[in-house]
N, C-alpha and C positions, 0 to 999 in steps of 0.2 A: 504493500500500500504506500508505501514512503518512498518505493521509486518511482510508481503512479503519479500521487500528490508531486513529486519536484521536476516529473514529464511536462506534467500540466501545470507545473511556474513558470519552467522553461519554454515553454508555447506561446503563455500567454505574457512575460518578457517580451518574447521575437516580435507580437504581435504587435505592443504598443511600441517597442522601438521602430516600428517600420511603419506602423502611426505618425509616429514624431517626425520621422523621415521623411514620409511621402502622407499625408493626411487624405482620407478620401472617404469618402460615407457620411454616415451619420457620426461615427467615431471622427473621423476626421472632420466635422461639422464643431462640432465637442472639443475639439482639442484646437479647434482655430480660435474657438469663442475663449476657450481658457489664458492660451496665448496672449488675445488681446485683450483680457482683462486683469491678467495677472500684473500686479504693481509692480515687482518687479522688472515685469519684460517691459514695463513701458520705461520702468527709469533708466534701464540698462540700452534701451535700444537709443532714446532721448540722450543719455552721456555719450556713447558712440556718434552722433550723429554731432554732437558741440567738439568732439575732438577731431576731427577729420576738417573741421571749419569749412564749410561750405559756403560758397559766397554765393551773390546775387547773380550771377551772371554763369555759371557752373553748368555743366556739365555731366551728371552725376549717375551712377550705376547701383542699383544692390544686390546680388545676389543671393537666391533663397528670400525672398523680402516676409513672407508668411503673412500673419495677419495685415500689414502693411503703417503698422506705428513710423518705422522710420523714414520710409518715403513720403509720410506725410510733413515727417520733419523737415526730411530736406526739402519740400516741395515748398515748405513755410521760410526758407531760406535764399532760395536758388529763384527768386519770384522773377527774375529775368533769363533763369536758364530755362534747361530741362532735367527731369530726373524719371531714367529709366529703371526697371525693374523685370528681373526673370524668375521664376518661380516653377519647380517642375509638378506642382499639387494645382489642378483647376481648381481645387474648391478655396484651398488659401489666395487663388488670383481674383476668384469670385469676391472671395471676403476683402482682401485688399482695394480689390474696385470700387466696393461699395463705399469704403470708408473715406476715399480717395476721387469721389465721382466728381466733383468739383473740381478739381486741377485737370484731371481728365478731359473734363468737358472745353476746358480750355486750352487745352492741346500741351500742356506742363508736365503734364505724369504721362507715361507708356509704360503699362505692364503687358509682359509676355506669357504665354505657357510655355515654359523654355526649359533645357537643360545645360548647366555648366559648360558642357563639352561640346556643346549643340546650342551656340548664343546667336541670335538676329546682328542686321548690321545695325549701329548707333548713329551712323555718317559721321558727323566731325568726334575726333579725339577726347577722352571723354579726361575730368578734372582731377575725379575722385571716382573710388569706388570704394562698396563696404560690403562686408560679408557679414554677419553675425549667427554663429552657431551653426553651419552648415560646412561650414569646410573639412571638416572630418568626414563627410557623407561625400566626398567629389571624387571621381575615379582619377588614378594620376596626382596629386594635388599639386607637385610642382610643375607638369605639364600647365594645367589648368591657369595656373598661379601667373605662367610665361608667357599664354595669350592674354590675359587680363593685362601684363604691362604692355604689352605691345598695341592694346586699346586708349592707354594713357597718353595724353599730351608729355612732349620731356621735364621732368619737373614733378609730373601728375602723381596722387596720393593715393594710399590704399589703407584701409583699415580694417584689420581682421578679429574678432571678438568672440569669445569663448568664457561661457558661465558651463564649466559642468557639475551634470547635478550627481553623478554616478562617482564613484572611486574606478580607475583604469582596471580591478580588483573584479569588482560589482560590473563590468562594464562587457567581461571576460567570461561571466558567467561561472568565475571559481569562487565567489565567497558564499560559506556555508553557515555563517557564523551570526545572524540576527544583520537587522536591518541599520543598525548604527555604526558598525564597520562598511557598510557599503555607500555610508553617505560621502560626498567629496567636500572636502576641507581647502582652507588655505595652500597648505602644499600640491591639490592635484589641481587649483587654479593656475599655481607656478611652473609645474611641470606643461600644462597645456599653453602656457605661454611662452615655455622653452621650444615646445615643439614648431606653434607658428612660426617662432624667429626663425629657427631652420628651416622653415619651406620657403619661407621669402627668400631667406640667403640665397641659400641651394634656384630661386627662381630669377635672379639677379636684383633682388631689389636694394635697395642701400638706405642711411638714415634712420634705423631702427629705433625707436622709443616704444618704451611698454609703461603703460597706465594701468591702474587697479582700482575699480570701485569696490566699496565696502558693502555687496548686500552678503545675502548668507545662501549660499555658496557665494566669495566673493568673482569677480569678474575683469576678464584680463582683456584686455585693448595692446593690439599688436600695431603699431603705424613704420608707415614704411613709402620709400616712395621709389620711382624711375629715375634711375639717374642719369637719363641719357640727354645730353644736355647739359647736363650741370654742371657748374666749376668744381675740381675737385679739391 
């Protein structure tokens, strides 16, 4: 029965990771509305979007956008740019549109049904982009990471954002031991902002700075940018 009972944990894990991933259903109805109403994700997604400084005139990307908090930031920013957005969940592009229908309508926001690896054209060179919480789901991730800068103006910024809520442990499917060793603390915030820095390196990016908000799990802000161009 106790290998039955941890068959059916382990199911039902895959199930809502792959929820979280790609949201779709009713469940994924459920977990968009959570998203965007969890305080959290709004203040995490809201600090992200004041650190990458988006100006009036910008150019901006986000990938994975979900419920669409932070395109609304930057779209409350960028009031003479544009600010695009890919998302591979129709129902998270659903939800983001709604919330988002007004910039939309005025031709300010584009959201896609898109994939990472499979992005639409932007036309002109974009200012900024952001990622939050999705770049561990991307196949490749320094691949990926290499067309995103080659999307960037010389100069242009990226910020990449990571709140996890798992232990690497918990994440792995090895922890056996109650539910408060599986939680993620301070140090697997550090360790997944150790990892972004390496994708970016490893992607050519340069100018690394890492930012930390304080919720619980805290939250790691990876900024970086193209250096092509730049004086060294």
């Amino acid at each position: 029965m106790r290998t039955a009972g941890a068959s059916l944990k382990q199911r039902v894990i895959r199930y809502l990771v792959g929820q979280a991933h790609r949201p779709r259903g009713v469940v994924g109805w459920a977990n968009g509305w959570m998203f965007a109403h969890r305080p959290s994700n709004r203040k995490r997604n809201i600090w992200a979007v004041s650190l990458l400084d988006v100006q009036p005139a910008d150019q901006v990307l986000e990938v994975g956008f979900g419920p669409g908090i932070a395109i609304a930031e930057c779209a409350a920013r960028a009031v003479r740019g544009h600010v695009f957005g890919v998302d591979h969940s129709q129902t998270m592009v659903r939800r983001a549109a709604r919330r988002n229908a007004a910039a939309i309508r005025a031709g300010r926001v584009h959201l896609a049904h898109a994939t990472v690896e499979r992005l639409p054209n932007f036309g002109d060179p974009l200012d900024a982009i952001l990622a939050v919480n999705s770049v561990g789901f991307w196949p490749d991730p320094v691949e990926r990471l290499r067309e995103l800068r080659r999307l960037l103006r010389p100069g242009g910024r990226i910020a990449l954002v990571s709140q996890p809520r798992c232990s690497p442990t918990a994440r792995n499917g090895a922890a056996r031991n109650g539910a408060t060793r599986n939680r993620a603390t301070r140090d697997t915030t550090a360790r997944a902002a150790l990892e972004l820095q390496d994708l970016l390196t490893r992607a050519g990016f340069t100018r690394l700075r890492v930012e930390t908000l304080d919720l619980d799990p805290p939250v790691a802000c990876v900024l970086a940018a193209d250096p092509t161009g730049m004086p060294s």
